[in-house]
NUGU-413434 format. One record per residue (C-alpha): residue number from 1; x, y, z. Coordinates in steps of 0.02 Angstrom, whole numbers, plus 50000, padded with zeros to 5 digits. Layout:
N
+-----+-------+-------+-------+
:   i :     u :     v :     w :
+-----+-------+-------+-------+
: NUM :     X :     Y :     Z :
...
+-----+-------+-------+-------+
REM end
This chain:
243
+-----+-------+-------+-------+
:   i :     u :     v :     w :
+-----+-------+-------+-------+
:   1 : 50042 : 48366 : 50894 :
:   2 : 50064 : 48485 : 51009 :
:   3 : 50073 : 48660 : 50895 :
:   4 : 49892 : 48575 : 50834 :
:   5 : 49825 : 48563 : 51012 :
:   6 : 49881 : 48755 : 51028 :
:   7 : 49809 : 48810 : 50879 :
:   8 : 49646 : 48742 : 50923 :
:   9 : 49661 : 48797 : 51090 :
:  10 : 49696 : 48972 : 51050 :
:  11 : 49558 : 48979 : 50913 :
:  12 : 49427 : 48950 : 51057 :
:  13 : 49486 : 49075 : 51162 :
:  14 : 49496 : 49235 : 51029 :
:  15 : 49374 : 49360 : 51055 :
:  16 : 49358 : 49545 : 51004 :
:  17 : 49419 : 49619 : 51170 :
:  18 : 49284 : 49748 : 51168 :
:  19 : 49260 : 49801 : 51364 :
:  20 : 49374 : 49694 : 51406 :
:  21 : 49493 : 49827 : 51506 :
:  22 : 49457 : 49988 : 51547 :
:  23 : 49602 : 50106 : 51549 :
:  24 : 49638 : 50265 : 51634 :
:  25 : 49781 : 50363 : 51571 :
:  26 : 49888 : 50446 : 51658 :
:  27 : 49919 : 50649 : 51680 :
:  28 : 50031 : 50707 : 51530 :
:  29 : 50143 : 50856 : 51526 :
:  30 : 50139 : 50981 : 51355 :
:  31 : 50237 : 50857 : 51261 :
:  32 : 50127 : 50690 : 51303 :
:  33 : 50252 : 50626 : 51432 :
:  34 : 50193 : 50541 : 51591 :
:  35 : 50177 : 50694 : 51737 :
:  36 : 50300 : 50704 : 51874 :
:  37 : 50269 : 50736 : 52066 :
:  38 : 50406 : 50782 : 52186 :
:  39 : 50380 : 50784 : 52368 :
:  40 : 50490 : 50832 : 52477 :
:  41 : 50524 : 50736 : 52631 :
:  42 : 50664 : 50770 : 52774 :
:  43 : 50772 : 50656 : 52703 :
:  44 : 50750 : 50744 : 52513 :
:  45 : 50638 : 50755 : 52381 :
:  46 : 50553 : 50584 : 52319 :
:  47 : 50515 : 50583 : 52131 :
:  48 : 50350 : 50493 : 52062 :
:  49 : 50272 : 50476 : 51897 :
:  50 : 50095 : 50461 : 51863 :
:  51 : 50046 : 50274 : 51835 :
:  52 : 49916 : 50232 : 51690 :
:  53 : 49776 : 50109 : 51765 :
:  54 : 49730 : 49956 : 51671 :
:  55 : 49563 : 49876 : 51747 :
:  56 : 49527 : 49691 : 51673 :
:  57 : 49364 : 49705 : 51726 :
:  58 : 49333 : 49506 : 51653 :
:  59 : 49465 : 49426 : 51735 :
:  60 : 49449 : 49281 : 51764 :
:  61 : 49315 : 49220 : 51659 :
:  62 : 49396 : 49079 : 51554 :
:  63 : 49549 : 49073 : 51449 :
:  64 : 49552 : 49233 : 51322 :
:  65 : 49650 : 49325 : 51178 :
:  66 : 49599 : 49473 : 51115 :
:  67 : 49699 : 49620 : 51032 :
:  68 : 49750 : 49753 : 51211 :
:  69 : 49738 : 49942 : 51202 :
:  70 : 49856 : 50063 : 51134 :
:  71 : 50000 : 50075 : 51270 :
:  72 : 50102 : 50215 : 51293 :
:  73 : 50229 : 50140 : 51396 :
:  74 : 50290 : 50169 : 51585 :
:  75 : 50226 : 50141 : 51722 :
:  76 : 50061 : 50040 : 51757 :
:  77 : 49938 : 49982 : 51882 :
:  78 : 49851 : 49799 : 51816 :
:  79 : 49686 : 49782 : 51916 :
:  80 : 49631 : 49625 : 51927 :
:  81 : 49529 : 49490 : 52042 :
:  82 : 49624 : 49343 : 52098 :
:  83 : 49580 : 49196 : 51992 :
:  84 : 49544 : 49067 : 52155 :
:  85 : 49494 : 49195 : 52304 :
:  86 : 49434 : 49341 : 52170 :
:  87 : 49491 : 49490 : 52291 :
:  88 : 49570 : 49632 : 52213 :
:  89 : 49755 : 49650 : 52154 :
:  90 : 49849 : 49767 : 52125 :
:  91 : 50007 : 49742 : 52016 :
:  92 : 50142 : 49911 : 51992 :
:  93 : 50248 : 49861 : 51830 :
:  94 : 50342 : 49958 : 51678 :
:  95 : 50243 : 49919 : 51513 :
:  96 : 50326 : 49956 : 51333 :
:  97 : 50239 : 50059 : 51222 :
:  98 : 50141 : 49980 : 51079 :
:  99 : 49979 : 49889 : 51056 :
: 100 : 49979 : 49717 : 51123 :
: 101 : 49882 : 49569 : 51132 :
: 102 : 49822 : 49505 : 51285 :
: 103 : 49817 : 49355 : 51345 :
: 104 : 49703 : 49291 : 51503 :
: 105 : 49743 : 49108 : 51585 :
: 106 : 49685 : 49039 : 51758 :
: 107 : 49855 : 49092 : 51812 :
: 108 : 49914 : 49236 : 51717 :
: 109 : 49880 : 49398 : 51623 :
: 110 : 50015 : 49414 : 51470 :
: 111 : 50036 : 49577 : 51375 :
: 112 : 50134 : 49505 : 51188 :
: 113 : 50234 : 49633 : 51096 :
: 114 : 50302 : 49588 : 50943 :
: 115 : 50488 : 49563 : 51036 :
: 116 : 50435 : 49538 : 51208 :
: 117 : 50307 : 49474 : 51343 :
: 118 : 50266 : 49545 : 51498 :
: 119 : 50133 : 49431 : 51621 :
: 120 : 50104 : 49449 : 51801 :
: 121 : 50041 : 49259 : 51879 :
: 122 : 49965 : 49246 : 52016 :
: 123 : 50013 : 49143 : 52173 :
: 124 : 49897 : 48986 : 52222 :
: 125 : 49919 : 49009 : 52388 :
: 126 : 49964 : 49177 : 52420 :
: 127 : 49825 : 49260 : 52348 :
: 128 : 49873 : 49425 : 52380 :
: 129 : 50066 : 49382 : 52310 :
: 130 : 50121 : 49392 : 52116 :
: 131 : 50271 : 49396 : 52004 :
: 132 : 50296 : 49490 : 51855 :
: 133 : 50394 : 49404 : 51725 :
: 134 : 50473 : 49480 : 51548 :
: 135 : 50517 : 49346 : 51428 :
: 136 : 50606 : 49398 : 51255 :
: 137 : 50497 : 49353 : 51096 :
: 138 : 50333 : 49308 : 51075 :
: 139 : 50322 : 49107 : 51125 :
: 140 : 50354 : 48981 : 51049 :
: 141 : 50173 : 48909 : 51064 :
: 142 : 50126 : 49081 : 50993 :
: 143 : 50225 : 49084 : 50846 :
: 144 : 50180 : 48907 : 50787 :
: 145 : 50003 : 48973 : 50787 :
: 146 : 50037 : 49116 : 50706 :
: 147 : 50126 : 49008 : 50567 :
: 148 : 49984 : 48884 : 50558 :
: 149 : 49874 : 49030 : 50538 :
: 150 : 49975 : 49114 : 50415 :
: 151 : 49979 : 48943 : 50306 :
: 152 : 49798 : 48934 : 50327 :
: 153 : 49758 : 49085 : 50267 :
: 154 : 49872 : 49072 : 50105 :
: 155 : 49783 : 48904 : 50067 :
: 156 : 49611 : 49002 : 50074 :
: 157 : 49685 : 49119 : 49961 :
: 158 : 49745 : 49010 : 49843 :
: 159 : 49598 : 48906 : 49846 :
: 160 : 49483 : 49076 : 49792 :
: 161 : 49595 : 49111 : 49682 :
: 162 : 49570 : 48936 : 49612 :
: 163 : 49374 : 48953 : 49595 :
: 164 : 49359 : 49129 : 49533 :
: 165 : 49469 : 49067 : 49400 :
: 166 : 49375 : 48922 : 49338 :
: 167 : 49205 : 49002 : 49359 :
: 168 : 49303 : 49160 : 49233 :
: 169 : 49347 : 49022 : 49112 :
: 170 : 49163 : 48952 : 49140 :
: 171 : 49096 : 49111 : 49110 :
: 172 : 49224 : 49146 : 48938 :
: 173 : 49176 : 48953 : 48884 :
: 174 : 48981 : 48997 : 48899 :
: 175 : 49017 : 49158 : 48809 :
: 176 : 49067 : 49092 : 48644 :
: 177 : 48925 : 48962 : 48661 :
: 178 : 48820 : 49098 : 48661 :
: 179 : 48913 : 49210 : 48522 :
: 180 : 48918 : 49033 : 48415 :
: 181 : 48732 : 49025 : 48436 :
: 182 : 48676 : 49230 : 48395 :
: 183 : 48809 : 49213 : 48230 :
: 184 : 48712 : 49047 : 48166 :
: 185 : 48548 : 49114 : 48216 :
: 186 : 48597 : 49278 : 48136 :
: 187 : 48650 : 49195 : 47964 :
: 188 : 48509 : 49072 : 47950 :
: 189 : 48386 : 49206 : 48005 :
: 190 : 48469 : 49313 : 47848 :
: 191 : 48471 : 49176 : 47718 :
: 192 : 48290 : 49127 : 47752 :
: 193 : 48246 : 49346 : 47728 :
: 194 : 48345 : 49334 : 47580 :
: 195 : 48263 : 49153 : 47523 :
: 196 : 48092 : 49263 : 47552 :
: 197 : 48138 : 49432 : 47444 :
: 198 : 48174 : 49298 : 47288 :
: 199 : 48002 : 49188 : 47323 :
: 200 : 47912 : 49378 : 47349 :
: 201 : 48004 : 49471 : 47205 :
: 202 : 47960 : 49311 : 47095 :
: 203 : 47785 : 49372 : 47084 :
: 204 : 47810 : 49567 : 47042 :
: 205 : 47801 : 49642 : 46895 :
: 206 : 47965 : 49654 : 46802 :
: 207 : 48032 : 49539 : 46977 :
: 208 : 48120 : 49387 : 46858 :
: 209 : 48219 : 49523 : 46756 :
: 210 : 48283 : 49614 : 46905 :
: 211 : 48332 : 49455 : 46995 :
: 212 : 48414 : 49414 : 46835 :
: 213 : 48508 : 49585 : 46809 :
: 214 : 48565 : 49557 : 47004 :
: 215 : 48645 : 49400 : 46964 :
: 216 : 48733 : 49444 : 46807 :
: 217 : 48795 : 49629 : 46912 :
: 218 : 48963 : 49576 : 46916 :
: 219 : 48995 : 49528 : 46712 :
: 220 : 48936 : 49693 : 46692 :
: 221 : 49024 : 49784 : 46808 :
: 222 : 49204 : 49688 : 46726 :
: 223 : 49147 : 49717 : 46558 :
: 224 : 49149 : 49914 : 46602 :
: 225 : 49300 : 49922 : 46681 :
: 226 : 49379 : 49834 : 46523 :
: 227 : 49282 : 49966 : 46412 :
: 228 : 49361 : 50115 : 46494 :
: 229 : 49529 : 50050 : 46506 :
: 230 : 49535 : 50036 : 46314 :
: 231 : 49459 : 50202 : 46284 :
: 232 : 49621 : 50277 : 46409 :
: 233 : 49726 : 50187 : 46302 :
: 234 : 49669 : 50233 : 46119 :
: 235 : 49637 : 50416 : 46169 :
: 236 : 49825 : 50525 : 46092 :
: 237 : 49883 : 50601 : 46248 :
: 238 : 49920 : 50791 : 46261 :
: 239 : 50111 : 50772 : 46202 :
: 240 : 50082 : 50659 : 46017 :
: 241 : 50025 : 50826 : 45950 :
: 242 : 50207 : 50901 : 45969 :
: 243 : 50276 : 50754 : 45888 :
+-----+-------+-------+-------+
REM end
């Protein structure tokens, strides 16, 4: 019951993510690699990489899921407004690199991997207070949607794979109707031309005793085949005349 409450949950909540964050990258060095900064101090040098700066300009306007940008990985400023008192945070965290999902709550802002989560909640109280937590895998509530998803979409495939076939077999049945139909047109269209050439060479000149000779074509065609064959065979070949 509950993976069904989820999955209808997080079907409301999808949305295309477009202008959702805004992203500022950070400087890069010749090889695409986060730039360094060294300062030196009395006590040494302190070492600092450039952070990229993710903006969720949206946040919070009601529960979302939407597919994140492409993340190179390190460090990371999230901007957001606190959810209750809407002043601006500011959260310093390691992200991997991929291309999550994101995932806004009331209380949280999730990046999913495929092996990992990272979210940073937000404090009730202390609105100016957060915690960022990584959690291995993607969730279970997550993965039950993605299964009922998954099953969902194999039953729509099935299913129009279902109708395409019978409307093919529809289509092949209405075929030979139609074949069936031109042949017996086709013959009875031909017998009636052929019943009309008798009726119209009936009244020619000569037309009886050629529709006669047509009829009796093949005796005479057998009775010339038999003539020849004994002509070939009472004809002395070439050799009798040595004999």
């Amino acid at each position: 019951m509950l993976s069904l409450v989820s999955v209808s949950v997080a079907e409301d909540r999808a949305v295309s993510g477009i202008g959702e964050i805004v992203v500022f990258k950070p400087q890069t060095d010749a090889k695409g690699r986060s730039a360094v900064r060294m300062q030196k101090k009395a006590s040494g040098f302190i070492v600092e990489f450039a952070p990229a700066i993710h903006i969720h300009r949206n946040y919070y306007a009601g529960d979302k899921d939407f597919q994140g940008p492409v993340v190179l990985g390190g460090r990371t400023i999230v901007v957001a407004r606190h959810p209750r008192t809407t002043e601006p945070v500011y959260v310093d965290l390691n992200l991997p690199g991929g291309a999550p999902r994101v995932i806004h709550t009331k209380s949280s802002i999730t990046y999913v991997y495929r092996d990992r989560r990272v979210s940073v909640h937000f404090h009730r109280k202390k609105s100016k207070m957060t915690t960022v937590k990584i959690s291995s895998g993607r969730g279970f509530f997550r993965r039950s949607q993605e299964l009922h998803a998954k099953i969902v979409h194999g039953a729509r495939r099935e299913l129009k794979k279902s109708q395409t076939l019978g409307a093919l077999q529809d289509l092949t049945k209405k075929g030979r109707e139609t074949t069936a139909g031109v042949v017996g047109f086709v013959d009875q269209s031909l017998a009636q031309l052929l019943s009309g050439l008798g009726q119209v060479t009936s009244f020619l000149p000569g037309g009886p005793q050629a529709e006669g000779m047509a009829n009796d074509l093949p005796q005479l065609r057998q009775q010339a085949a038999q003539k020849a064959a004994t002509r070939s065979t009472s004809r002395p070949g070439i050799f009798q005349f040595f004999k």
